[in-house]
Structures are given as structure tokens and as C-alpha cells.
C-alpha positions as a Python dict, from the first residue, in 0.01 Angstrom:
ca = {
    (1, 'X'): (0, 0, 0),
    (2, 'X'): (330, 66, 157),
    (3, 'X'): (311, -20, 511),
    (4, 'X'): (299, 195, 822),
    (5, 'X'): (566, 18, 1022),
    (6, 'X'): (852, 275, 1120),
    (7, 'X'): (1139, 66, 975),
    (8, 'X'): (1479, 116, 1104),
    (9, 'X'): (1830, 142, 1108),
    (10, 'X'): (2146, 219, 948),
    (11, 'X'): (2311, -20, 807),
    (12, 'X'): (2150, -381, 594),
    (13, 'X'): (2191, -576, 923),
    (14, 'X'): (1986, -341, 1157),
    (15, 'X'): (1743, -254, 843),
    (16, 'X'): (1723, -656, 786),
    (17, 'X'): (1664, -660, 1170),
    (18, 'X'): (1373, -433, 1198),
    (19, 'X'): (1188, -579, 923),
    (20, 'X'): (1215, -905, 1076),
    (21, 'X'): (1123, -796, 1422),
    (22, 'X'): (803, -614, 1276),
    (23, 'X'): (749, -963, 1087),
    (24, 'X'): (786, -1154, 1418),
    (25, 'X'): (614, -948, 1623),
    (26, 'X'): (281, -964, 1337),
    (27, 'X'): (323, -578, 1279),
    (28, 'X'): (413, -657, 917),
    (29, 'X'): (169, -915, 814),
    (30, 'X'): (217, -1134, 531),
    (31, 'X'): (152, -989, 216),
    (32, 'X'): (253, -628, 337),
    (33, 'X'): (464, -453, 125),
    (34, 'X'): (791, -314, 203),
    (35, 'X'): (900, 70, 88),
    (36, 'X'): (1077, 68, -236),
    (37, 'X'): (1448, 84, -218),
    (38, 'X'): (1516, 442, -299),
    (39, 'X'): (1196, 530, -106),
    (40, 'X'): (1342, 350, 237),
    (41, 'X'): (1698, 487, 136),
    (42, 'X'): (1545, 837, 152),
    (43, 'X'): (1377, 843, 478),
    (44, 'X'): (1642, 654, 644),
    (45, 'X'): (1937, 857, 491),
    (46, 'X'): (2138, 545, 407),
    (47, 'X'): (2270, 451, -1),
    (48, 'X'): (2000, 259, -181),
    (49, 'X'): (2247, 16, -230),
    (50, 'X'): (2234, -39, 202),
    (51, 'X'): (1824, -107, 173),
    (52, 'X'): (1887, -340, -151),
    (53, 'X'): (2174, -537, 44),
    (54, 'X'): (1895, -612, 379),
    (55, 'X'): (1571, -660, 121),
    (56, 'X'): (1828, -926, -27),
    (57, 'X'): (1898, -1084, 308),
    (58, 'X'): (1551, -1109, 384),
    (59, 'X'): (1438, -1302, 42),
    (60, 'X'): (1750, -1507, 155),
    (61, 'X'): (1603, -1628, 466),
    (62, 'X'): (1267, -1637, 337),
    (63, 'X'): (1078, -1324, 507),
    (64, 'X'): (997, -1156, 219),
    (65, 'X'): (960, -1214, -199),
    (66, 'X'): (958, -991, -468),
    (67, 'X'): (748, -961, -695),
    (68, 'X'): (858, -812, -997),
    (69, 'X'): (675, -451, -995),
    (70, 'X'): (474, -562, -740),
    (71, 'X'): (767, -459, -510),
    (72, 'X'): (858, -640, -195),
    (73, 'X'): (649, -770, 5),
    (74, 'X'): (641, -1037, 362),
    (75, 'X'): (582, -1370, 226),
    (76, 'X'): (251, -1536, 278),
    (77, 'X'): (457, -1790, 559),
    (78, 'X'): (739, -1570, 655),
    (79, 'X'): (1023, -1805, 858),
    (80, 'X'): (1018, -1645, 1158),
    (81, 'X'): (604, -1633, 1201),
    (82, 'X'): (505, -1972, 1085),
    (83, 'X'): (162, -2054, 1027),
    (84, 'X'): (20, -2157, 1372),
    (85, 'X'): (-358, -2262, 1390),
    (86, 'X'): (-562, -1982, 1545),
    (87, 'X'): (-704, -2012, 1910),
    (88, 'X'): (-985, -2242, 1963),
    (89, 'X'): (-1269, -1962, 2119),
    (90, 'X'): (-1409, -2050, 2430),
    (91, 'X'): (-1733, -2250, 2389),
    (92, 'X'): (-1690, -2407, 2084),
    (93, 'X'): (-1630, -2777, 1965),
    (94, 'X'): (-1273, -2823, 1845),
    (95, 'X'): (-1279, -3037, 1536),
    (96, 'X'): (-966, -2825, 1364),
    (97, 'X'): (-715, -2938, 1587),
    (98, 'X'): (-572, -3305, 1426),
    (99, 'X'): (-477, -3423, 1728),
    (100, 'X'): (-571, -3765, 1835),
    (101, 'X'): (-830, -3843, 2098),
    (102, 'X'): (-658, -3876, 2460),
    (103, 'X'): (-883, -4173, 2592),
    (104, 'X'): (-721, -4363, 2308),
    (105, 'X'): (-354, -4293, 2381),
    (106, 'X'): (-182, -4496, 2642),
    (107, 'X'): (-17, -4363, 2983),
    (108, 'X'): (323, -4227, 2932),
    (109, 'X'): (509, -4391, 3193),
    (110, 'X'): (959, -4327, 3140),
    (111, 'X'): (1147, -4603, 3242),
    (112, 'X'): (1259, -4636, 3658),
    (113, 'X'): (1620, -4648, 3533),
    (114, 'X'): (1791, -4432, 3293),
    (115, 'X'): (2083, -4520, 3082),
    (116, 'X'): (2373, -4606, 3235),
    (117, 'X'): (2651, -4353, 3307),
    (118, 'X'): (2901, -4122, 3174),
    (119, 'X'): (2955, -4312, 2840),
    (120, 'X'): (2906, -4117, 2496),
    (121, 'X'): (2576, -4199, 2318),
    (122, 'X'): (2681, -4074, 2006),
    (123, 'X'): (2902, -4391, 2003),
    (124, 'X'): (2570, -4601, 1978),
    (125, 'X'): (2313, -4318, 1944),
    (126, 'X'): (2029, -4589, 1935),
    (127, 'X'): (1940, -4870, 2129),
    (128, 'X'): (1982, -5189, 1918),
    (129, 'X'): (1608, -5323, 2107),
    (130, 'X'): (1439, -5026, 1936),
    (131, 'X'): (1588, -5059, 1602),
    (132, 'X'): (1448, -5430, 1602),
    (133, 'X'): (1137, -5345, 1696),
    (134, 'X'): (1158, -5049, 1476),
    (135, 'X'): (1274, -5355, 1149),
    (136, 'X'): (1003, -5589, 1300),
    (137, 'X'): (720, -5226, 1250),
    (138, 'X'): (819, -5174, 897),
    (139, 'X'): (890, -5518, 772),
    (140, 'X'): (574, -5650, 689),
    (141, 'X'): (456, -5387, 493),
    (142, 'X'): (714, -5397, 259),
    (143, 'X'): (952, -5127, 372),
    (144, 'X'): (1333, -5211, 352),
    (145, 'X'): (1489, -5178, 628),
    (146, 'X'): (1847, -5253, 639),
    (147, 'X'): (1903, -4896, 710),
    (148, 'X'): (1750, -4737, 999),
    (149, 'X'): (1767, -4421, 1211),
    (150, 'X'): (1563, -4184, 1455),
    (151, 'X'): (1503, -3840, 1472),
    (152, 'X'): (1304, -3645, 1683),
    (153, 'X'): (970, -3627, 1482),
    (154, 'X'): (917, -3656, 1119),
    (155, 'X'): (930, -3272, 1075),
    (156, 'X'): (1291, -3285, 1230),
    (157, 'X'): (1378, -3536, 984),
    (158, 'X'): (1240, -3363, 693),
    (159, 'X'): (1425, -3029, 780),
    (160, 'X'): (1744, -3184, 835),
    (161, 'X'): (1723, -3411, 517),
    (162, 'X'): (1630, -3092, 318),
    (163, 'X'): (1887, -2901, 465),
    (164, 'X'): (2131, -3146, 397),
    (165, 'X'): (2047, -3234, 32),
    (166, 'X'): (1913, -2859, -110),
    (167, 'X'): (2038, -2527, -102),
    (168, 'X'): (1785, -2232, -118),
    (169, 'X'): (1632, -2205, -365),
    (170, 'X'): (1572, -2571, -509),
    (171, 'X'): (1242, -2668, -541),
    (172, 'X'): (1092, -2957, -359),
    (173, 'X'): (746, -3079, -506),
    (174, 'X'): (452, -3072, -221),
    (175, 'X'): (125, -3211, -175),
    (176, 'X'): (-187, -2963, -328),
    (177, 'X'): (-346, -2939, -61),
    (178, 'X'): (-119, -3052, 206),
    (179, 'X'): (30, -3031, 551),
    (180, 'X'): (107, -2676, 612),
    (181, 'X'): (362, -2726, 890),
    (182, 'X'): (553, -2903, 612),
    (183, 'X'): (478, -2623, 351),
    (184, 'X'): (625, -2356, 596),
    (185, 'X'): (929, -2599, 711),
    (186, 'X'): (1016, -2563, 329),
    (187, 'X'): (962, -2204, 292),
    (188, 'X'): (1159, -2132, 582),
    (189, 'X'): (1484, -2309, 458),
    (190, 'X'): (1461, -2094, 126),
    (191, 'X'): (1349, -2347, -122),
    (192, 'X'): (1070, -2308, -350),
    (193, 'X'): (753, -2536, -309),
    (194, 'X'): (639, -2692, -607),
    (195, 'X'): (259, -2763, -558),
    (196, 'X'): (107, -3166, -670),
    (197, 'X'): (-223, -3222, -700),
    (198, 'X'): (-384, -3490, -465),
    (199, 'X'): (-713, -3667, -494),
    (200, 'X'): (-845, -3958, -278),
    (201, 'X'): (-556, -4201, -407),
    (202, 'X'): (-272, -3949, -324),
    (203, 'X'): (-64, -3760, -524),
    (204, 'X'): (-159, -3739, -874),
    (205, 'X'): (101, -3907, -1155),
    (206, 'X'): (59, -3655, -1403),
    (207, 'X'): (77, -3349, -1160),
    (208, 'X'): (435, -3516, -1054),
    (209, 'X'): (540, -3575, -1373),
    (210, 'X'): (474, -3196, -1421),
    (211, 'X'): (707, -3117, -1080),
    (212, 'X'): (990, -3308, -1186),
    (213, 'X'): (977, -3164, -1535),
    (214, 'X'): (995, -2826, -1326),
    (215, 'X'): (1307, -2946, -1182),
    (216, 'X'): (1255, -2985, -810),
    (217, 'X'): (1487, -3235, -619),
    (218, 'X'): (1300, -3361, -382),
    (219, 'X'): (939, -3520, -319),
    (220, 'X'): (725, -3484, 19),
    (221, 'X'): (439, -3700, -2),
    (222, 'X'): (204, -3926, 246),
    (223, 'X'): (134, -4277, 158),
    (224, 'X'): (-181, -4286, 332),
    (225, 'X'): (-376, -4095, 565),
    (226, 'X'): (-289, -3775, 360),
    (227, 'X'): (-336, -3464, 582),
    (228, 'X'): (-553, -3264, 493),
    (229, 'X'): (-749, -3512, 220),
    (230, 'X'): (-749, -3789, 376),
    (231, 'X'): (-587, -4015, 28),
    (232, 'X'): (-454, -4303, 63),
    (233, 'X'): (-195, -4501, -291),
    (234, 'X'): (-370, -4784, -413),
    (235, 'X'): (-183, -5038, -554),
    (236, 'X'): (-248, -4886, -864),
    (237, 'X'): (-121, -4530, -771),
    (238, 'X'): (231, -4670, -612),
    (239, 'X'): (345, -4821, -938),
    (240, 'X'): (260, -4565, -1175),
    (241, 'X'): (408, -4298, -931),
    (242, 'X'): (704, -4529, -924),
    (243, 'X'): (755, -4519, -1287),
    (244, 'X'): (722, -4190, -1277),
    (245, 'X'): (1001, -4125, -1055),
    (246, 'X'): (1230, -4371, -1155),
    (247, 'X'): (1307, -4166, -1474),
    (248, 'X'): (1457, -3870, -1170),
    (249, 'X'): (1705, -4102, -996),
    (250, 'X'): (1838, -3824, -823),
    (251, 'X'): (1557, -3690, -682),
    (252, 'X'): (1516, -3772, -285),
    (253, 'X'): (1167, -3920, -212),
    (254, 'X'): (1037, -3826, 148),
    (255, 'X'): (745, -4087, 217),
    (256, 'X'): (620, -3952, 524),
    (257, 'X'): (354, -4229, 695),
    (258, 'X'): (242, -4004, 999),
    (259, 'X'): (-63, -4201, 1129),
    (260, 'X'): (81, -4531, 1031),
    (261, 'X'): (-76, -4759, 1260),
    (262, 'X'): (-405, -4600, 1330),
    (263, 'X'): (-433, -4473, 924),
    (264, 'X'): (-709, -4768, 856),
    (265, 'X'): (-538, -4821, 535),
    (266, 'X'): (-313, -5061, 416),
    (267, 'X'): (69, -4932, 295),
    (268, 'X'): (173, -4929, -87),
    (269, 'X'): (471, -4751, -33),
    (270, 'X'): (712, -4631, -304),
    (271, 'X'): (1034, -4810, -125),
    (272, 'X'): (935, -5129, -318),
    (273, 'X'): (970, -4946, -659),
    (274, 'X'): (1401, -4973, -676),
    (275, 'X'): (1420, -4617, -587),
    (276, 'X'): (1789, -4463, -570),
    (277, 'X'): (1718, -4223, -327),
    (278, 'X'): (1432, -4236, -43),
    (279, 'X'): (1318, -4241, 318),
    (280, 'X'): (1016, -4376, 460),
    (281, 'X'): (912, -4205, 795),
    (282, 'X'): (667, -4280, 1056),
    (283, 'X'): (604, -4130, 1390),
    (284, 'X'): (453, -4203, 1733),
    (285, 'X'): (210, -3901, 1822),
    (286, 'X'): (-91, -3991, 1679),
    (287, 'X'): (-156, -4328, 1838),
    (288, 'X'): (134, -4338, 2133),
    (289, 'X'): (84, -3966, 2244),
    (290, 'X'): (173, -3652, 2109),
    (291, 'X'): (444, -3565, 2404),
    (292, 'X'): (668, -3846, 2235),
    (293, 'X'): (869, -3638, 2003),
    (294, 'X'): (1054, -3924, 1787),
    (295, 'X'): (1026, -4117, 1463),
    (296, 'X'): (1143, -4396, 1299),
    (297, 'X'): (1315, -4386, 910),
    (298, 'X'): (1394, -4595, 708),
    (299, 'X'): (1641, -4549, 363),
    (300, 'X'): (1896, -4544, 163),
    (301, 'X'): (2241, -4562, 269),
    (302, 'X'): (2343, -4242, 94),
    (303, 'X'): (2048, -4107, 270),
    (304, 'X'): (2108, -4259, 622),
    (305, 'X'): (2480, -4157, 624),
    (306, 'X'): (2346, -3725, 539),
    (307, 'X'): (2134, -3777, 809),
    (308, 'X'): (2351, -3898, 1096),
    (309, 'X'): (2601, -3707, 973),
    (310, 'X'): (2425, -3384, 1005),
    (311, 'X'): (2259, -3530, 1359),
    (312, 'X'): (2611, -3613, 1455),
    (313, 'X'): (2698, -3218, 1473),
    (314, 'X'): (2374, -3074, 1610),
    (315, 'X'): (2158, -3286, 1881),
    (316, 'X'): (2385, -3554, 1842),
    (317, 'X'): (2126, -3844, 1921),
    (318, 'X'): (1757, -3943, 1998),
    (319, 'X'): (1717, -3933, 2412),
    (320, 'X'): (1796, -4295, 2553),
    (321, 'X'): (1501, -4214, 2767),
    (322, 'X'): (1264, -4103, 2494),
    (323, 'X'): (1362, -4455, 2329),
    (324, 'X'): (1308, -4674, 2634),
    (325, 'X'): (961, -4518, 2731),
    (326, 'X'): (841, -4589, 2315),
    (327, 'X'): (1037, -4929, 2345),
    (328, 'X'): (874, -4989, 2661),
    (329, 'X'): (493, -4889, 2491),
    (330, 'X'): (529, -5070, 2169),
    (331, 'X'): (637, -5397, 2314),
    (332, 'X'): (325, -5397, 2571),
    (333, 'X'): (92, -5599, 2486),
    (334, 'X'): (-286, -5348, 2634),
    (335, 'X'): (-74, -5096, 2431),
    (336, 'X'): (-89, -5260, 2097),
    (337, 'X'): (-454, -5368, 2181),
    (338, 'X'): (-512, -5038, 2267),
    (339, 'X'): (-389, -4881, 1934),
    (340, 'X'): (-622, -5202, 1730),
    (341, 'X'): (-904, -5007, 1924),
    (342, 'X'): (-794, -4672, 1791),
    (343, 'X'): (-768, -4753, 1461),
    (344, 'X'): (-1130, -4954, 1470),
    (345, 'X'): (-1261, -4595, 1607),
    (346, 'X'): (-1143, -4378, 1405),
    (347, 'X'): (-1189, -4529, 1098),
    (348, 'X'): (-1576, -4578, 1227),
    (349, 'X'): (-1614, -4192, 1337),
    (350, 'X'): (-1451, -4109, 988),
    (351, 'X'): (-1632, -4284, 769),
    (352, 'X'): (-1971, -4158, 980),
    (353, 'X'): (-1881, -3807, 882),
    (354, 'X'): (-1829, -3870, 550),
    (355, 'X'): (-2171, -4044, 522),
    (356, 'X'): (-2366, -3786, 693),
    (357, 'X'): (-2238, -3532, 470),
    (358, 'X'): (-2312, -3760, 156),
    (359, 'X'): (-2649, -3796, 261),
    (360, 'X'): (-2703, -3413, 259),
    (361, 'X'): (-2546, -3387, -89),
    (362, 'X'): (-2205, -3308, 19),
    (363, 'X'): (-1914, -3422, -139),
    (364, 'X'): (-1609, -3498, 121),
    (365, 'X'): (-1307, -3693, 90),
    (366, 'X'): (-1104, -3915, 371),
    (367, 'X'): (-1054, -4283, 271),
    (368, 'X'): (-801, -4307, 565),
    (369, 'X'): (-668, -4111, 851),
    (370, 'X'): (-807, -3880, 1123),
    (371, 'X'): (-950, -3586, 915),
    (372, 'X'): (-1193, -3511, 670),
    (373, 'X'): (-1162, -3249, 330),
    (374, 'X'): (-1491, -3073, 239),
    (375, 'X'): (-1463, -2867, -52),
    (376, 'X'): (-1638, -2515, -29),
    (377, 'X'): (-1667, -2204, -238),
    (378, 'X'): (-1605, -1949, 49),
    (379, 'X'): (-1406, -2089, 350),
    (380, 'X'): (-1462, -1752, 536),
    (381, 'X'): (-1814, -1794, 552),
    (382, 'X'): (-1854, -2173, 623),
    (383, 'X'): (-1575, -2135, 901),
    (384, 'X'): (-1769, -1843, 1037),
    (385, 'X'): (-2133, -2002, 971),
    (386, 'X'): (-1994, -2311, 1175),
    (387, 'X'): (-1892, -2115, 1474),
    (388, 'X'): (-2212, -1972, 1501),
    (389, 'X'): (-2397, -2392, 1551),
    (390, 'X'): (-2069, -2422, 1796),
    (391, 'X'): (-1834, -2565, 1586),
    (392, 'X'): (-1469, -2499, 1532),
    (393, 'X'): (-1276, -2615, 1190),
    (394, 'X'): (-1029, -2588, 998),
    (395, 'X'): (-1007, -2338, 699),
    (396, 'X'): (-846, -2462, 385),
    (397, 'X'): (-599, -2176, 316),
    (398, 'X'): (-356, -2255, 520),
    (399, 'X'): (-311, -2606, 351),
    (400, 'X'): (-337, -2500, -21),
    (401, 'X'): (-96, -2309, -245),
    (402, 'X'): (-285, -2371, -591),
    (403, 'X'): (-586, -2599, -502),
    (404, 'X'): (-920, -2540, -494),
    (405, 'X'): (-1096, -2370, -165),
    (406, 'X'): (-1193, -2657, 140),
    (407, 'X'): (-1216, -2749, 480),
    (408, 'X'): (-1054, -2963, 719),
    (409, 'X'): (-1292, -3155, 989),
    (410, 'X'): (-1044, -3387, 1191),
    (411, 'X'): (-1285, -3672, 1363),
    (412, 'X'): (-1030, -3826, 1624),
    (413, 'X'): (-1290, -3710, 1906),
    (414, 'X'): (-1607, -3706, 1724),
    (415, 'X'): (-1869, -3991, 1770),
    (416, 'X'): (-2122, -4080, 1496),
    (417, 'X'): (-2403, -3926, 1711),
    (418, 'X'): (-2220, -3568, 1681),
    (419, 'X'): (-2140, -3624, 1312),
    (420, 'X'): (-2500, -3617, 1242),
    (421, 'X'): (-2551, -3244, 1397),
    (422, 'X'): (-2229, -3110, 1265),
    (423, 'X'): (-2355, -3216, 879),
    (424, 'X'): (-2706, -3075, 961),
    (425, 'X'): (-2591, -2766, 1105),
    (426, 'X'): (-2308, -2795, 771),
    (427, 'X'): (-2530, -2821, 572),
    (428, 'X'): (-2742, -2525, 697),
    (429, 'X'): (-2447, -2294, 675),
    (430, 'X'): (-2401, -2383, 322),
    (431, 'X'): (-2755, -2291, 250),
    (432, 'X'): (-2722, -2009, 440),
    (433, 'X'): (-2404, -1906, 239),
    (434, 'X'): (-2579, -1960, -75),
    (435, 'X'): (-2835, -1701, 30),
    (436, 'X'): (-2567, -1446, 141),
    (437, 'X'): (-2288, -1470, -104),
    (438, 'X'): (-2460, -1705, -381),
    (439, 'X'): (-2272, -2040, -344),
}
């Protein structure tokens, strides 16, 4: 149905305008569709030509697709509305959220003295004590790392990498399900995700093999702690998925190791396999605190040189101050014991989940990591059964584009005692949904 929002203007930039202001605004939802051309042209007394010229814009920067004679319609995660996580309501027990639990996270406490002066930091845009601490993180788990650089976040890094090395269009293949920040970071620079199907070791061989006979050019994928499934490579996995890619030299291979030191899993990462073209990125948030908006990468030097290149013209560097406060945390000693402790917990309130729900006959899957996937037939109505025991998760949709229906239970602040009434009252929902809508 065509929508009901009074487009505007006369001319493709105000027409483009108005449909993206509607589309920010939430007026035109995703999946609305858009008048057709000659329709719009009509009302608005402009040349259907002027209507085709902003519909075009718009599919440029990713607010709306066509689809065939389906018309035009506002993509499912239009660039200018990204997908944000709907508010907790009051009451209820937050277990959507991801975020780690804040009695495990150290104080943030900035260094007393800021970096000298009036000098230029983009003359030595990191400090040489971080980038050995930084070697002296990666190191032992097998990453190389005579090339090194920071960024603000892994999803900075990403975007600029992507930006750098595609042009819209391209298709990058993406975890099935998978980390829908990351899913709407690629939709939003005009490149076309290519879904890969994941399972409890990661990102399956044959489903990449499929991707890269599809043609993308570049590879997203988590080595461990895989958000939302919790998958982990084995051994196993890394070397077959680095076969795999070593017949696409030229494809860029974005490891991104988010939870890293608190993932309970040991690293097989891809950067052993002789790859031409990678990066292996890890961040702070989930074990140093979530306010500490900087990561750590490792690569190529093809890859490094993009990078600073295109960090060079925008921010320029990483805050000396954001590096001395992480420099300061990762060198203390109750810090590091303090992140041991995290890991110990989480991986004990994770695997409690996942055995309470066994023991009521429900399959779930997190081998490493802070959440849990629980495959379901009808999100809506175990989200909704949920919130009516209290409880406040995380519907699936919003981390698949192919894969089957789910959802995400993230167990950072839940003790064993609670996982035992969430999987009762789980699985009374389910029965209850199997009454109501028959499965």
C-alpha cells in the first residue's frame, strides 16, 4: 500500500529530502512503499524524470530498494534510522541489552596529566607504550603484529576499512545470524550484505565458499564469542575456513574479536593462515568499560596504510587521553585480576543458562561469550510471553537476514539462581505458545 506520508518538493534534492526526513523521523517505516514515479510526478507537478532522479539518490544512500514490480519501498535498515534496540519497559529484567555487568568493570580513572603541549599528534598519532602493550595482547595468541593501529571502536574501524576498500554496491559476506549494528553499518555505506551461515563453531566453510563464489570482497566474521550465537573456530574450523579463503586473495578478511579477553574461549584466528589481506580487531568495552571508545588492529600493511590514511583526513588520531587511561588499566595489575574474575563469571552464568534450558528440552547455543541463541518458531510471542514472567530479551529479527527465527538472552548480569526461573518461566511460554499458535 502506497503510503500516507505527504511527500514533498520540487525538485530530486527536496523530493530526496522529504523522503528521508519522513524516514528519519519513523513516519515512513521500513518496508513502506514509496508512490510510483509517474504517480508522485503527478501530484507533485514535477517531470517523472525529477521523482526517478531522487528515488535514485535514495537507493544510492541506502534509504530505500526496489524491488522490481514490487515498487520502491524504505529498506528494512534504512541509513539514517538504524536499528536501535527498543526501550527496556519499566519493571522488567533486562537480559537483551549485551552489555557487560558493571561490578565487573574497573573504575575509569584519566590520567592527572594530559599530553604535553601544542605539538601535532598526527605526527605520532599513538603512544609507542600502548602499541607494546597492544603487541604484548595479541602476541601469544598467534596474531601478527608487526602492523598495528587504533581506532575508535571496532565499528569505526570496520566502516572506515569498508569505506576505503568498497564502493556501493560490493558485497561483503556477513554472519547468519549476526551483529546487527554491523549489518546496518554495511547497509548504510551502500553495499550489499551477503548472509553466512553460523553454527556453534562459527561461520560455516561451505556457506563461505558460497559468498565468495557470489563475489563479495570482503569478510566480517567473529573468531569467538560470536554475537548473537555465541560460536566460537575450533582448530578445525580456522584451517578449513583458511583454505577456503586463500583461493580469494583479494578479498579483505575483518576478524573482529569483540569480547577477547572475557570470551572464555581460546583464539584460532585466521591471521595464521598466510592471508594477503586481513585485520584482526579487538576492543575494550566489554571487560574495561563501555565509555572507552577504542580498539586495537592488527594487519596487513596494505591494510594498515588505507586505514591511517583515511584516519589521517578525518579524526586524525585516537585521543592521547583515551590511550593513557586504557594504558593506565591494562598495565594494573587488580585490573587484569579483575578481568580473570570476569571471564570465570561469565563463562559460569553462561553455561548455567544453557543447562537449565537443556534440562527443560531446549536446545540453545553459546560455547563462548556473554549471550545466549535460543531458537524459536514465533519470536513475537516468546518475546511477549517473557515480558509477561518479567523478563526482557532480545528478538532474533533484528540479527538475521536469511536464518532461522531465535532469541538472544545475554547473561553478563544473570546469576545461576535467576537462570533457573528464566528457563522455567521459558519454558512455560513455549508451552503456552504451543497452545496459542501451535509451536
Amino acid at each position: 500500500m502506497a503510503t500516507q506520508y505527504g511527500i514533498s518538493g520540487t525538485t530530486a534534492k527536496g523530493i530526496a529530502a522529504s523522503v528521508e526526513r519522513g524516514v528519519a523521523e519513523g513516519s515512513l517505516e521500513p518496508g513502506t512503499a514509496l508512490p510510483p514515479v509517474r504517480a508522485l510526478a503527478d501530484r507533485l507537478g514535477v517531470s517523472p524524470g525529477t521523482v526517478a532522479t531522487a528515488y535514485k539518490e535514495l537507493r544510492r544512500r541506502a534509504i530505500v530498494v526496489t524491488r522490481g514490480r514490487g515498487g520502491t519501498v524504505v529498506a528494512a535498515a534504512p541509513a539514517v534510522a538504524s536499528r536501535r534496540p527498543p526501550r527496556v519497559p519499566d519493571g522488567l529484567r533486562d537480559v537483551a541489552g549485551g552489555h557487560p555487568d558493571p561490578e565487573l568493570l574497573p573504575h575509569l580513572v584519566p590520567p592527572s596529566r594530559l599530553s604535553p603541549g601544542a605539538r601535532s599528534h598526527r605526527s605520532t598519532p599513538r603512544l609507542a607504550r600502548l602499541e607494546d602493550v597492544v603487541r604484548d595482547w595479541l602476541g601469544p595468541d598467534g596474531v601478527p603484529t608487526e602492523h598495528v593501529t587504533f581506532a575508535h571502536g571496532a565499528l569505526d574501524l570496520i566502516g572506515r576499512l569498508l569505506s576505503v576498500e568498497l564502493r556501493p554496491g560490493d558485497a561483503v559476506a556477513m554472519e547468519d545470524p549476526g551483529y546487527h549494528h554491523l549489518l546496518d553499518l554495511v547497509t548504510a555505506l551502500g553495499l550489499r550484505t551477503v548472509p553466512v551461515a553460523v553454527d556453534d563453531q562459527g561461520i560455516r566453510p561451505e556457506a563461505l565458499r558460497a559468498a565468495l563464489r557470489a563475489g563479495v570482497r570482503a569478510v566480517v566474521c567473529s573468531p569467538r564469542a560470536q554475537n548473537p550465537y555465541g560460536g566460537g573456530f575450533s582448530e578445525a574450523r580456522r584451517d578449513a575456513l583458511v583454505d577456503v579463503l586463500q583461493a580469494e586473495p583479494d578479498v579483505l578478511v575483518v576478524e573482529n574479536d569483540h569480547a577477547s579477553s572475557v570470551a572464555d574461549a581460546p583464539l584460532h584466528t585466521l591471521t595464521t593462515g598466510g592471508l594477503s589481506r586481513w585485520v584482526h580487531v579487538r576492543t575494550v568495552s566489554k571487560f574495561l568499560g563501555t565509555d572507552l571508545r577504542w580498539a586495537a588492529a592488527a594487519c596487513d600493511p596494505t591494510t594498515l596504510a588505507r586505514h591511517d590514511g583515511r584516519l589521517l583526513l578525518t579524526s586524525g588520531w585516537v585521543s592521547h587521553l583515551l590511550q593513557e587511561t586504557v594504558h593506565g588499566l591494562m598495565t594494573d595489575e587488580s585490573t587484569r585480576a579483575l578481568v580473570a574474575r570476569a571471564q570465570e563469571t561469565y563463562a559460569l552464568r553462561r553455561n548455567a543458562l544453557v543447562r537449565e534450558l537443556a534440562d527443560r528440552g531446549m536446545a540453545a547455543h553459546g560455547v563462548s561469550g556473554l549471550n545466549v541463541w535460543v531458537p524459536v518458531r514465533d519470536e513475537s510471542a516468546v518475546v511477549n510471553g517473557l515480558r509477561s514472567y518479567g523478563w526482557w530479551v532480545a528478538a532474533g529479527a533484528r540479527f538475521r537476514t536469511s536464518a532461522a527465527p531465535g532469541v538472544r538472552i545475554s547473561v553478563a548480569e544473570l546469576a545461576p539462581a535467576d537462570a533457573v526461573r528464566l528457563a522455567s518461566d521459558f519454558a512455560a511460554v513455549l508451552g503456552e505458545s504451543e497452545a496459542t499458535y501451535g509451536g
